[in-house]
N, C-alpha and C positions, 0 to 999 in steps of 0.2 A: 781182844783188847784194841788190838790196831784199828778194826772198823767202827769201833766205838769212838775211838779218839777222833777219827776222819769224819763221820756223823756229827761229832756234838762242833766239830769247828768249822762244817757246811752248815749249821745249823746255826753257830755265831756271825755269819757273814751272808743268812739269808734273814737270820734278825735287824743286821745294819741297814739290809736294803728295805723290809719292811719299815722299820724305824721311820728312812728316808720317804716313802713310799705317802708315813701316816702324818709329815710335818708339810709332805708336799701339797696334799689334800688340806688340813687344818689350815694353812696359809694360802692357797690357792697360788702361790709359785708357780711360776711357768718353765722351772729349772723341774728335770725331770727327778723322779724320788729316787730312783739308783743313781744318779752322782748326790744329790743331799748324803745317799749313807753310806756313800764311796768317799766322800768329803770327813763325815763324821768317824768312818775306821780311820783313814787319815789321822786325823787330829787326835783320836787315841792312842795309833798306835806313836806320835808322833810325840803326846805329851806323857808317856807313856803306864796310860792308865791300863791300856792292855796290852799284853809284851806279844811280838811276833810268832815265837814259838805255839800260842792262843788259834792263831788262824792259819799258819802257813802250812801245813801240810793240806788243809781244807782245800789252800784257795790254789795250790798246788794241781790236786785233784781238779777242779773244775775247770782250770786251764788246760790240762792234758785232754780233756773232756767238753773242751769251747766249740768243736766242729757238731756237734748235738745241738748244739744252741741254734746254730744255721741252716736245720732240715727245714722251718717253717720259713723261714726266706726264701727257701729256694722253689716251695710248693708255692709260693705267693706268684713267684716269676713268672711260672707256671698258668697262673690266673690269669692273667695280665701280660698279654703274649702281642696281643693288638696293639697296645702301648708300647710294649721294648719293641716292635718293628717298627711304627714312626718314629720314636725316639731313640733308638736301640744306638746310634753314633753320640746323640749327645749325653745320654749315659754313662755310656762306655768313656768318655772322655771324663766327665764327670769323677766316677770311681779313679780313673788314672790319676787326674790331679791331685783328689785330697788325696789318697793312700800315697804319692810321691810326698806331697806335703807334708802328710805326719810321718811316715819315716824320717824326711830331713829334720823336722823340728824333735823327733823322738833320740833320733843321734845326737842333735845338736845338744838336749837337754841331758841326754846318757853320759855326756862326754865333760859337762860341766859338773856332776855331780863326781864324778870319778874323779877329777882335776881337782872338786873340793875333800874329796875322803884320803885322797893322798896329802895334801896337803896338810892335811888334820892328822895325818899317822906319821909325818914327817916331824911334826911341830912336837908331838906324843912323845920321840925319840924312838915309835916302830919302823917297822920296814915295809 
């Protein structure tokens, strides 16, 4: 029962991304279809037409399992070896800035929303 449940909610959050995939297509958007239906679980789980409990062991599972995703990156690099040696420094610089970058703005963003849920559980009269 447990890997039924983990199926059918890998299987709700690989339908958002098709979803996203077939509106990105229909409208010829240049915003890629996995944020359109990373947008769209958003706004469900947000307005909440679908409740968290729906997806989150799913989406649990494929983050614990996000380094998978990464084998075809790394065979590409592999391809394309003459490139990372003339570029191989402004790359590397490259990756360094943005990953600095969203980390600071990933904190920055962690830290206001924490700041707003307390404030909200304060107002509540929680703790």
């Amino acid at each position: 029962m447990k890997w039924f449940r983990l199926l059918l909610q890998v299987a709700i959050l690989i339908g958002f991304h098709q979803l996203g995939e077939m509106v990105q297509r229909f409208f010829e958007w240049l915003i890629p279809g996995s944020v359109i239906g990373l947008v769209a679980l958003f706004l469900c789980l947000k307005w909440e037409w679908i409740r968290l409990e729906w997806v989150e062991v799913g989406a649990a599972f494929l983050i614990a399992e996000l380094m998978l995703f990464f084998i075809p990156a790394a065979v590409g690099v592999v391809q394309y070896q003459e490139l990372i040696l003339q570029n191989g420094l402004y790359l590397l610089a490259f990756i360094v800035i943005s990953t600095v970058t969203l980390m600071v703005a990933l904190g920055w963003w962690s830290d206001r929303l924490e700041a707003r849920r307390n404030r909200g559980s304060n107002q509540d009269g929680r703790t």
